[in-house]
C-alpha positions in Angstrom: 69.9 75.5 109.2 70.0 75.8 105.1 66.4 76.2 104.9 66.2 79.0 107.4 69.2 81.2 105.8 66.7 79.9 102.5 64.0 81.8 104.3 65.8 84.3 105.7 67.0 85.0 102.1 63.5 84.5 101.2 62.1 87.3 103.3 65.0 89.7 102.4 63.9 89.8 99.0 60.2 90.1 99.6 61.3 93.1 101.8 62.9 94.7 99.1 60.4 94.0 96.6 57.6 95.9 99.2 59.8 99.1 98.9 60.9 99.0 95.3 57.2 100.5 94.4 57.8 102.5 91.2 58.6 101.5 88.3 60.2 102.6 84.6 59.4 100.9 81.6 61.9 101.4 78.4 60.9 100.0 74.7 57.5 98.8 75.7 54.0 99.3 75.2 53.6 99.8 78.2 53.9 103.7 79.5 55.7 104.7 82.6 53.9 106.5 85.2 55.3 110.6 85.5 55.1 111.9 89.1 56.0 115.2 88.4 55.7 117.3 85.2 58.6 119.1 85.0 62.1 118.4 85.4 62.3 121.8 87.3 62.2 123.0 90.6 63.2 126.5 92.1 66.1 126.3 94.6 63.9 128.1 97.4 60.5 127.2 96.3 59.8 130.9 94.9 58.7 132.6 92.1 60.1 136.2 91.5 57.2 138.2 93.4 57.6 135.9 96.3 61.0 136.3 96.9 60.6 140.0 98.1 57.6 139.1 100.9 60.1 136.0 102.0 62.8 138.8 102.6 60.7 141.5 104.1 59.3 138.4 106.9 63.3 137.3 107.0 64.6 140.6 107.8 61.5 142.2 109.8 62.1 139.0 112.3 65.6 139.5 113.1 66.4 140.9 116.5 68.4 143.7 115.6 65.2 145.1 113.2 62.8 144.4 116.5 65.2 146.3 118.5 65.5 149.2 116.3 62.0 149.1 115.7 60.8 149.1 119.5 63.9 152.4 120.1 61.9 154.0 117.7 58.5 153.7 119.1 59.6 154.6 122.3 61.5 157.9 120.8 57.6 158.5 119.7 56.4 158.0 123.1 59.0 160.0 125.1 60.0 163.2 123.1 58.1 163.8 120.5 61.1 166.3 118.9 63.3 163.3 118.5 60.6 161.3 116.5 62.4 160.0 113.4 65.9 159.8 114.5 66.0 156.1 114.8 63.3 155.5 112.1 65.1 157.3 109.6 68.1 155.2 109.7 65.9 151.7 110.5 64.3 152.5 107.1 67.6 152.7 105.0 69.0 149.9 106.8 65.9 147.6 106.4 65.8 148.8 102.3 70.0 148.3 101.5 69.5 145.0 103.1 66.7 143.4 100.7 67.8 145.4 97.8 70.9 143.4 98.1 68.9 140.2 99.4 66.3 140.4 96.0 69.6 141.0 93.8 70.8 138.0 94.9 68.0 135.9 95.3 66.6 137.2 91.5 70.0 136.2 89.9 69.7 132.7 91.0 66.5 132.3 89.7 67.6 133.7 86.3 70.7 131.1 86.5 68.3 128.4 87.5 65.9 129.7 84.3 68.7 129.6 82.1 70.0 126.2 82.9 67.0 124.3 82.0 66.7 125.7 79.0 69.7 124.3 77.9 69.6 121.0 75.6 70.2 117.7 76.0 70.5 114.4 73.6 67.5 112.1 74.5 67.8 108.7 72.6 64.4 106.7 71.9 64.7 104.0 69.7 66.5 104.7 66.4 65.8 108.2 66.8 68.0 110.8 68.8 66.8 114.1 69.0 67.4 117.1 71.8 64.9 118.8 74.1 65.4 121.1 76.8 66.4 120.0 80.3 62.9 121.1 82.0 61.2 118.8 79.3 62.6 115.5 80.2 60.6 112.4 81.4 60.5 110.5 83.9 62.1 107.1 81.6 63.8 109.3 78.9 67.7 107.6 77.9 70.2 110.7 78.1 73.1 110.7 76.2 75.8 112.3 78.3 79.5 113.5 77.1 82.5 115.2 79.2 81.9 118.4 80.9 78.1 118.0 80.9 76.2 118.5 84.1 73.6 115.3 85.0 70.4 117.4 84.3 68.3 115.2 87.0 68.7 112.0 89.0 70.2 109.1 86.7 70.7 105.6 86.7 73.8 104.8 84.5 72.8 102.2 81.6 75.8 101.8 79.7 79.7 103.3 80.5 82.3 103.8 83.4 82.6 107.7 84.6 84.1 109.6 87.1 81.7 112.3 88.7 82.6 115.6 90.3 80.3 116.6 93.0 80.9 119.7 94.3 77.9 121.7 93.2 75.7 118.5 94.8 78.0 117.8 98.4 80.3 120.3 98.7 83.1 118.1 98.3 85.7 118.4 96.4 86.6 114.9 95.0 85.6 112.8 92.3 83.2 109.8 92.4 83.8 107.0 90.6 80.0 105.6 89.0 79.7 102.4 86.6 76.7 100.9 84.3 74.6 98.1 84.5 76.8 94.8 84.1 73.6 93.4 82.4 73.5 96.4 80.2 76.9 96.6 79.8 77.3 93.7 77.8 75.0 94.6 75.1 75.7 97.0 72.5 74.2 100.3 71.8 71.8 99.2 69.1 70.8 95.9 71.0 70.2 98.5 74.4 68.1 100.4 71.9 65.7 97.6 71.5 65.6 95.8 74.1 62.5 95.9 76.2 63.7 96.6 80.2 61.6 96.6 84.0 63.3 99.1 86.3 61.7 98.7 89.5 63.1 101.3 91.8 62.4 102.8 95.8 60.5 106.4 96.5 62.9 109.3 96.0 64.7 110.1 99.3 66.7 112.8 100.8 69.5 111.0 101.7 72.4 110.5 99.1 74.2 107.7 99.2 71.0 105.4 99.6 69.2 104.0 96.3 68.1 100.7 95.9 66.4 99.0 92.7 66.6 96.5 90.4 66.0 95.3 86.6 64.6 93.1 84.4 65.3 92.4 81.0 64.0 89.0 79.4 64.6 86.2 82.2 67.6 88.4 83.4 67.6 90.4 87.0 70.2 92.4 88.4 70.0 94.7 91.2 70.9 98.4 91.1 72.5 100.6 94.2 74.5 103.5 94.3 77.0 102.6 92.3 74.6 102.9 89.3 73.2 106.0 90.4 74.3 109.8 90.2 72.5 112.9 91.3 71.2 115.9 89.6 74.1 118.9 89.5 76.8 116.3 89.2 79.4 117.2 86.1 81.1 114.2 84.0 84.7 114.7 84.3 85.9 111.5 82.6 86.3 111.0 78.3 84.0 109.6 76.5 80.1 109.5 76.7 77.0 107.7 78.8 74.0 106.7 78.6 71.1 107.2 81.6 68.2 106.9 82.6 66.0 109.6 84.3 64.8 108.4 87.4 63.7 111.3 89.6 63.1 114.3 87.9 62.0 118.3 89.2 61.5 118.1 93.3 62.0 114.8 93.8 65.7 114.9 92.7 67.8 114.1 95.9 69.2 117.7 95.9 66.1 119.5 95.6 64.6 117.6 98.7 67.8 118.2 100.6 67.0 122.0 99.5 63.8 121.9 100.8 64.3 120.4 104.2 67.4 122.6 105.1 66.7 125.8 106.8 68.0 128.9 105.3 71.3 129.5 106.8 72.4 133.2 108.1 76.7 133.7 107.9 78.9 133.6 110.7 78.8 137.7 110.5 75.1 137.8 110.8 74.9 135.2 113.4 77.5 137.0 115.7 75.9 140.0 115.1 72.9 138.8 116.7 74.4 137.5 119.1 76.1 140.7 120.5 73.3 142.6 119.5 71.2 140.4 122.2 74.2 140.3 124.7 73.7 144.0 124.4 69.8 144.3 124.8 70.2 142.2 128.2 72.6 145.0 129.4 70.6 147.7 128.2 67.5 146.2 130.0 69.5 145.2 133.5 71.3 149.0 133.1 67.6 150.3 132.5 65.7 148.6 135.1 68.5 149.5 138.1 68.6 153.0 137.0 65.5 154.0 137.1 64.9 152.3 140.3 67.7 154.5 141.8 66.0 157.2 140.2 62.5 156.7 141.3 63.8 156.3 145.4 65.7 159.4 144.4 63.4 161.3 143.5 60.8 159.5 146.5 63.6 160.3 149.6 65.6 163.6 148.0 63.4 165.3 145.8 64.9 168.5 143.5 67.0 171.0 144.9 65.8 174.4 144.1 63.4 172.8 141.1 61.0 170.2 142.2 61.3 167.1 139.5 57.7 166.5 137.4 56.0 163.2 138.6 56.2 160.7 136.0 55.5 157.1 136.5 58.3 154.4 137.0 57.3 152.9 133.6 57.8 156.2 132.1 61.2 156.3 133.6 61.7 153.0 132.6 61.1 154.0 128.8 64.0 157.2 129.0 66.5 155.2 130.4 66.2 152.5 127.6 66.1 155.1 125.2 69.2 157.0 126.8 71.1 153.6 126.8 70.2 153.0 122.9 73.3 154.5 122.1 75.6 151.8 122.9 74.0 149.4 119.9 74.7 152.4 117.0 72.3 152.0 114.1 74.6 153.3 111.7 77.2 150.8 112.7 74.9 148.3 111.2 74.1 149.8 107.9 78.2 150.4 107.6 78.6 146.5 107.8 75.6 145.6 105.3 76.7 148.2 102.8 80.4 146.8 103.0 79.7 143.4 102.8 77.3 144.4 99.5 80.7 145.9 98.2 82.6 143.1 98.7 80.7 140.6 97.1 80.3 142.5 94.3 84.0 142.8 94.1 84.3 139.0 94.2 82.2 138.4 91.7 83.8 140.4 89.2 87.4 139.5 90.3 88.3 136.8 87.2 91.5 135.8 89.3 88.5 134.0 92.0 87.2 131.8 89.7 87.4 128.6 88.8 89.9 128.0 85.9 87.0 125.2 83.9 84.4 128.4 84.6 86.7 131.2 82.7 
């Protein structure tokens, strides 16, 4: 029984070991390997051109633009007068909504430009010296006081810290991370010399899964989460840390998570779809009866004193449709998107909205 929980045991570890495939050399000769070159990575994976052909495909696929878009081809096809009268407004509508889109989309790549060329303390050897976020290494020791935000994905070498994770989860609570115990024990000079093996997994989406483990001298210890904080967290407890990057750039845990989550539309856009939609159907049903009943009409009664012109039940098909456009009004639409442009705007600027650490 003892030697099969041995083996058991046995083939635990060898599991491990088969998944632990990278791994992070500190004070050695030998170099660690860098997976990616820079410690940055865009938020939606676009440079400032590309942003405005992502919003023009984003807003040219939404149903209410293919509505509008189809009223005003059929105003073209049936009365040639009318041409332009939903265009017009379908134009404006379709221009407010990715000026306000490319406003939004441009500041966050300035904020995201900005915050990696902020500095942090790197510590090699003897030496300290500070380099800009977007110029760590995969391997670097970051020192790390109060207030500061973790610049990529860390595993905590030396000190106790509480983490707040809101810009990271969403949650509002504080995380309570811890060092090494191997590490913990030495001081900072010995850590500075001391020649340490981090063998640690392939970056993965998921948060609260890392596995790894280190070697220093004839001493293992295994690392897991409670050794590990993500990129975006902010140090909210006294005093400082020291870390060690582990996943820099796009294969930080948030970055990944980015990457794989769709872009969500708010609870305003979504419901305006969905009426919008409800309200094609009734068009379309309203549409297809009438100009049934017009067609037999016309087939059984004919005009009175003016005989009607012969027009095919497509045709009649179109005018209906066109006639029961009304009910979805264009300009209700460009109301809402200028409004809601407004409003943000507002809140933005509002310094009674903020967070009191942000002021």
């Amino acid at each position: 029984m003892e030697k099969e929980i041995e083996m058991t045991k046995w083939e635990e570890e060898k599991e491990e070991e088969k998944n632990l495939t990278r791994s992070i050399y500190v004070n050695m000769e030998q170099s660690t390997k860098q997976h990616v070159k820079k410690n940055y990575a865009p938020s939606r994976g676009y440079g400032k051109i590309g942003i405005i052909i992502k919003i023009c495909i984003e807003e040219t696929t939404r149903i209410s633009f293919i509505y509008f878009l189809l009223i005003s081809i059929i105003e073209g096809v049936i009365d040639k007068e009318k041409e332009g009268t939903t265009l017009a407004p379908l134009i404006v509508l379709i221009t407010v909504t990715c000026i306000k889109e490319w406003i939004e989309e441009y500041g966050r790549i300035k904020k995201e430009e900005e915050e990696i060329k902020e500095k942090v303390v790197i510590i090699k050897g003897e030496s300290r010296r500070r380099i800009r976020i977007k110029d760590i290494k995969e391997g670097d020791m970051i020192e790390l006081d109060e207030n500061e935000t973790v610049p990529c994905d860390c595993i905590i070498l030396q000190g106790k810290v509480s983490i707040e994770t809101t810009e990271t989860n969403g949650r509002n609570e504080l995380e309570k991370k811890e060092g090494i115990k191997i590490i913990q024990r030495m001081t900072e000079e010995e850590m500075r010399k001391e020649e340490m093996s981090f063998y640690i997994e392939e970056p993965k989406e998921k948060e609260e899964e890392f596995e790894g483990k280190v070697h220093i001298g004839k001493e293992e210890e295994k690392v897991g989460i409670k050794n590990f904080i993500r990129k975006g967290s902010i140090i909210r407890s006294e005093g400082r840390i020291i870390v060690l990057a582990c996943y820099i750039g796009k294969e930080t845990k948030s970055v990944m998570r980015k990457e794989k989550r769709r872009k969500k539309r708010s609870y305003i856009d979504n419901m305006k779809e969905y009426y919008i939609m409800i309200m094609i159907i009734i068009c379309l049903i309203m549409g297809i009866i009438s100009s049934e009943l017009y067609k037999r009409w016309g087939e059984e009664k004919g005009g009175w004193y003016i005989n009607y012109a012969t027009k095919t039940r497509w045709r009649i098909f179109l005018e209906r449709i066109y006639e029961y456009s009304g009910i979805i009004p264009i300009s209700v639409i460009i109301t809402i998107e200028i409004a809601r442009s407004l409003q943000k705007r507002n809140i933005e600027i509002d310094e009674d909205m903020k967070n009191k650490k942000e002021k």
